[in-house]
C-alpha positions as CSV (number, residue, x, y, z in Angstrom):
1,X,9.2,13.2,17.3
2,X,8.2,10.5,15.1
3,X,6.3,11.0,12.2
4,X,3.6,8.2,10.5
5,X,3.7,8.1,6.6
6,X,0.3,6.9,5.8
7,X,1.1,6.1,2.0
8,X,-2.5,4.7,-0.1
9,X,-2.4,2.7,-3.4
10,X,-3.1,3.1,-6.8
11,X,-6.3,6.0,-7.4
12,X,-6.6,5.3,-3.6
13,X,-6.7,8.0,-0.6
14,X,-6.2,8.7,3.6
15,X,-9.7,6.2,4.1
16,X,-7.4,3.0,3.2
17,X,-5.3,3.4,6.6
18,X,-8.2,5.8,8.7
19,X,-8.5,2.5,10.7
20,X,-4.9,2.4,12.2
21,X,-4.0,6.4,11.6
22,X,-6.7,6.5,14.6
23,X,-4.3,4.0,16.4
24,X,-1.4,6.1,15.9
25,X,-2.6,9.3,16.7
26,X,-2.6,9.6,20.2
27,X,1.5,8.2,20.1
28,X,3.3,10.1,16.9
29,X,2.7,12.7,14.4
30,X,0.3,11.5,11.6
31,X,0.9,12.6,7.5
32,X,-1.2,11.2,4.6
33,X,0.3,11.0,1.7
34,X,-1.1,12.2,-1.5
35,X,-0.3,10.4,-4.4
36,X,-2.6,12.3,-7.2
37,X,0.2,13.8,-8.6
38,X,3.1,11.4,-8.4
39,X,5.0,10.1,-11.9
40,X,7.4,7.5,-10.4
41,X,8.0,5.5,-7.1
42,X,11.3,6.8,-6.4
43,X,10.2,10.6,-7.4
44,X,7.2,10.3,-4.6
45,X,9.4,8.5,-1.9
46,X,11.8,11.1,-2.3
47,X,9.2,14.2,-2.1
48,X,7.5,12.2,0.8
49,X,10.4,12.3,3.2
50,X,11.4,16.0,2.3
51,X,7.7,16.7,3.3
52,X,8.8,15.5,7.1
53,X,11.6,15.9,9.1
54,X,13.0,13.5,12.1
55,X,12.5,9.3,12.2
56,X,9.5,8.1,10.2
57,X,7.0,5.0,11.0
58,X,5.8,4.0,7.3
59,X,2.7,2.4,6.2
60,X,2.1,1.5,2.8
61,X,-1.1,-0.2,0.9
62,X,-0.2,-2.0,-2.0
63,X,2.0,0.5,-4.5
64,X,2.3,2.9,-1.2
65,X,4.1,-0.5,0.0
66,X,6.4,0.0,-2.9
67,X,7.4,3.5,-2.4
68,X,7.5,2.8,1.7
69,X,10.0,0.3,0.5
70,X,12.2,2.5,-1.6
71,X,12.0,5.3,0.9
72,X,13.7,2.6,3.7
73,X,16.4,2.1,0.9
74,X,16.6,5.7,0.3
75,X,16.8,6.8,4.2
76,X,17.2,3.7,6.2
77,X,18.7,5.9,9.4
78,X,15.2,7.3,9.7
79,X,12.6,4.7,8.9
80,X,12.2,2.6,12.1
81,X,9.5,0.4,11.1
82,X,7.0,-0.5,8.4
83,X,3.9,-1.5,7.9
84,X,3.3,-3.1,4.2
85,X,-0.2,-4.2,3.3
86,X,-1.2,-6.3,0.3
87,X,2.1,-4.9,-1.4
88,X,4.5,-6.2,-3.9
89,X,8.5,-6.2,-4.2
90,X,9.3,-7.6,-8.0
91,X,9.9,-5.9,-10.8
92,X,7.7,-5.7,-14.2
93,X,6.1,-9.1,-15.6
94,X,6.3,-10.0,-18.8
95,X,3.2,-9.5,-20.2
96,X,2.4,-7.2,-18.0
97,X,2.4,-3.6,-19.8
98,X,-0.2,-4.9,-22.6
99,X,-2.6,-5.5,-19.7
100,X,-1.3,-1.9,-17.8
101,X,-2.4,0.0,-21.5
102,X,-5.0,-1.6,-21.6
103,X,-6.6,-0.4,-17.9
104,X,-5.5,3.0,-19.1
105,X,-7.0,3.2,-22.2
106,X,-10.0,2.2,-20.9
107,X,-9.9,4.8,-17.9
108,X,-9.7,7.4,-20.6
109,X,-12.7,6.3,-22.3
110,X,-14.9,6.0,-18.9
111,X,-13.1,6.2,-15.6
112,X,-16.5,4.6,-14.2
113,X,-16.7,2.1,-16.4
114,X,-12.3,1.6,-15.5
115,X,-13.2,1.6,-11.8
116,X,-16.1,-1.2,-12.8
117,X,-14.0,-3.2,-13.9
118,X,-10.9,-3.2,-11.9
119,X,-12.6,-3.0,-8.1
120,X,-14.4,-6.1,-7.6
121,X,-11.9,-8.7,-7.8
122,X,-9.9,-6.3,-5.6
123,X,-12.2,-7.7,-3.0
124,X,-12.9,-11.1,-1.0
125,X,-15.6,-12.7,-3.7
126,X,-18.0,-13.0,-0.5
127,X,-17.6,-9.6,0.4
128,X,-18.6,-8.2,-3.5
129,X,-22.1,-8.1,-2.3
130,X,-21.5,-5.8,0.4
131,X,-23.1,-2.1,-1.0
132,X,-21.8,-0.1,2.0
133,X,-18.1,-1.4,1.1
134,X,-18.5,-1.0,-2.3
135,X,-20.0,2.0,-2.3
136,X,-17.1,3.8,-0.3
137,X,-14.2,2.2,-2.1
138,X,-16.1,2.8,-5.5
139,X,-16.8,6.6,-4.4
140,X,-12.5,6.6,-3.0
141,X,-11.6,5.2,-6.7
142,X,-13.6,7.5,-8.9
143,X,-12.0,10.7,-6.8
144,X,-9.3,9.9,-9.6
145,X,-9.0,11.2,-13.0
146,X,-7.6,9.6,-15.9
147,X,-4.7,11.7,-16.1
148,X,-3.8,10.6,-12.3
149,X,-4.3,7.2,-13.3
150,X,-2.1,7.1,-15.7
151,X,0.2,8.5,-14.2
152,X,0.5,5.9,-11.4
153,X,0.2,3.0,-14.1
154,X,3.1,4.3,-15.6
155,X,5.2,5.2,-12.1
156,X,4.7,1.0,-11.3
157,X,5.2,0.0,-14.9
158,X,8.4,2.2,-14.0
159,X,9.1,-0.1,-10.7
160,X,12.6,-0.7,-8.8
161,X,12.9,-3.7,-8.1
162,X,12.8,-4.0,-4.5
163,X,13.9,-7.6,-4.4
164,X,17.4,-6.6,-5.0
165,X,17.8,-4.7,-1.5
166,X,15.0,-6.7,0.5
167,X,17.9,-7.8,2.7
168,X,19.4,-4.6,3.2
169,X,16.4,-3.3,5.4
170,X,17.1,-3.5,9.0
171,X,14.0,-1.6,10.6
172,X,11.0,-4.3,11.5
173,X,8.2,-4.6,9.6
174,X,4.9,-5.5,9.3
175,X,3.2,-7.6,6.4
176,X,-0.2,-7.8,6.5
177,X,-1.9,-10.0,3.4
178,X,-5.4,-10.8,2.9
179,X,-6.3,-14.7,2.9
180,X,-8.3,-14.1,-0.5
181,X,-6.1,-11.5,-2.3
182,X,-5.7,-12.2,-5.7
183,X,-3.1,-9.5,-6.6
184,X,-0.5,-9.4,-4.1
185,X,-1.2,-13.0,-2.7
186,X,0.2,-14.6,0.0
187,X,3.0,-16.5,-1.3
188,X,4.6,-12.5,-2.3
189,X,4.4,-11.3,1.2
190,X,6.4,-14.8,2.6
191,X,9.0,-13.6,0.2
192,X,9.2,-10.3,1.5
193,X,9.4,-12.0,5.1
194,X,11.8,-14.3,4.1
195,X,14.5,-11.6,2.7
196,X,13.9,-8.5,5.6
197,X,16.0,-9.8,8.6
198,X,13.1,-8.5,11.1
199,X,9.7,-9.3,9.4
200,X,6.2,-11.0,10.5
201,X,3.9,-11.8,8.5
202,X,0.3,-11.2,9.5
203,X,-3.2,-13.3,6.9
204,X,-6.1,-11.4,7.6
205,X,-8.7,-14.2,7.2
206,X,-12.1,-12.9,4.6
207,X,-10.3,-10.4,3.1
208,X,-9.3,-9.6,-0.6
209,X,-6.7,-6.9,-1.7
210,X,-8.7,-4.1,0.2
211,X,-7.3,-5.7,3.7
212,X,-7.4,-2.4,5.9
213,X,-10.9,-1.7,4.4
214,X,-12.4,-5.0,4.4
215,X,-11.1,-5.7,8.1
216,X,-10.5,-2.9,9.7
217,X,-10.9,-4.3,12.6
218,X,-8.4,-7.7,12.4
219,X,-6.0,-5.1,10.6
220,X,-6.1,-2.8,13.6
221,X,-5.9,-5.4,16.4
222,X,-2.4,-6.7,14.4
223,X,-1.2,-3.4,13.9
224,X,-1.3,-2.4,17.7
225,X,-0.1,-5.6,19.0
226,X,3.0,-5.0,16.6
227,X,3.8,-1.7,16.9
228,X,3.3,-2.2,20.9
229,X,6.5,-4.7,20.4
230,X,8.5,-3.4,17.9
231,X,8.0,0.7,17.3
232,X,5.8,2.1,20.0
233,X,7.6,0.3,23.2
């Protein structure tokens, strides 16, 4: 039987796909990944499809889209589909580790003051002001440590580059992007679409980097539709 990979984000947890794990419940076997103790993309896709035998459906939110990605690169005769949200596919910026050391230092000297800082722009602007979303992604966030942090700083610091085999993935999948994410915008996920031979590309519209949380709902409907057509048929 199929098993679902539920795979969350950085100092994220199972309530970033609860939404659509709901969806797939009554049709394969469900697993949420933890991530708390992971050191490296590869290291976690690797454990995550020891943890499960037989063909997996994969969902990943933002670095789980990374490590959903390597584990199609690692196993492609077992993922059939994928469903990457507000996720990435390049390898390290320049620039980019200052700012990383940065977040991390500053975790270690207050992860509230960390989570603070790096949650609202995570977020549609309009939706900032909403306490009860907020206040669950805030209380999700602060389940980390600064240890685990780190740890998952360093693991995407540590990135493949999943540009270089974007073309070798043959299962369908799913890109879902929020209109008003600032992270992983837009123009990332029609890159992704653009190099995976079977990909659609799905803009959930008042919605930041958060997508599945922010609109469960939009997320949901596009998720069932697709996986009606492509996995679930």
């Amino acid at each position: 039987m199929t098993t679902a990979i539920l795979i969350p984000g950085l100092i994220s947890d199972a309530r970033v796909w609860r939404p659509v794990a709901a969806v797939l419940d009554s049709h394969v076997l469900v697993h949420h990944a933890d991530l708390t103790q992971m050191t490296g993309i590869t290291q976690a896709a690797e454990e995550l499809q020891a943890k499960v035998e037989g063909p997996l459906l994969l969902a990943g939110h933002s670095m789980g889209g990374r490590i959903a990605l390597e584990m199609a690169r690692l196993a492609p005769d077992r993922v059939q589909g994928m469903i990457l949200a507000n996720t990435g596919h390049g390898p390290r910026r320049e620039g980019e580790e200052v700012k990383r050391q940065q977040m991390i230092d500053l975790g270690y000297r207050s992860m509230e003051e960390l989570v603070d800082t790096w949650l609202p722009p995570m977020v549609d602007v309009a939706r900032q002001d909403d306490a009860e979303l907020m206040a669950d992604l805030r209380e999700m966030a602060l389940l980390a440590d600064a240890e685990q942090h780190e740890r998952q700083i360093r693991a995407l610091m540590d990135r493949p580059n999943a540009s270089a085999y974007l073309d070798a993935i043959k299962c369908p999948v799913l890109l879902i992007v929020g209109r008003q994410d600032r992270w992983s915008p837009i123009a990332q996920h029609e890159e992704i679409a653009a190099a995976v031979a079977d990909a659609e590309l799905a803009i959930i519209e008042h919605a930041g980097h958060f997508a599945p949380v922010e609109r469960p709902e939009d997320v949901v409907s596009v998720a069932r539709d697709w996986l009606s057509r492509k996995v679930l048929s």
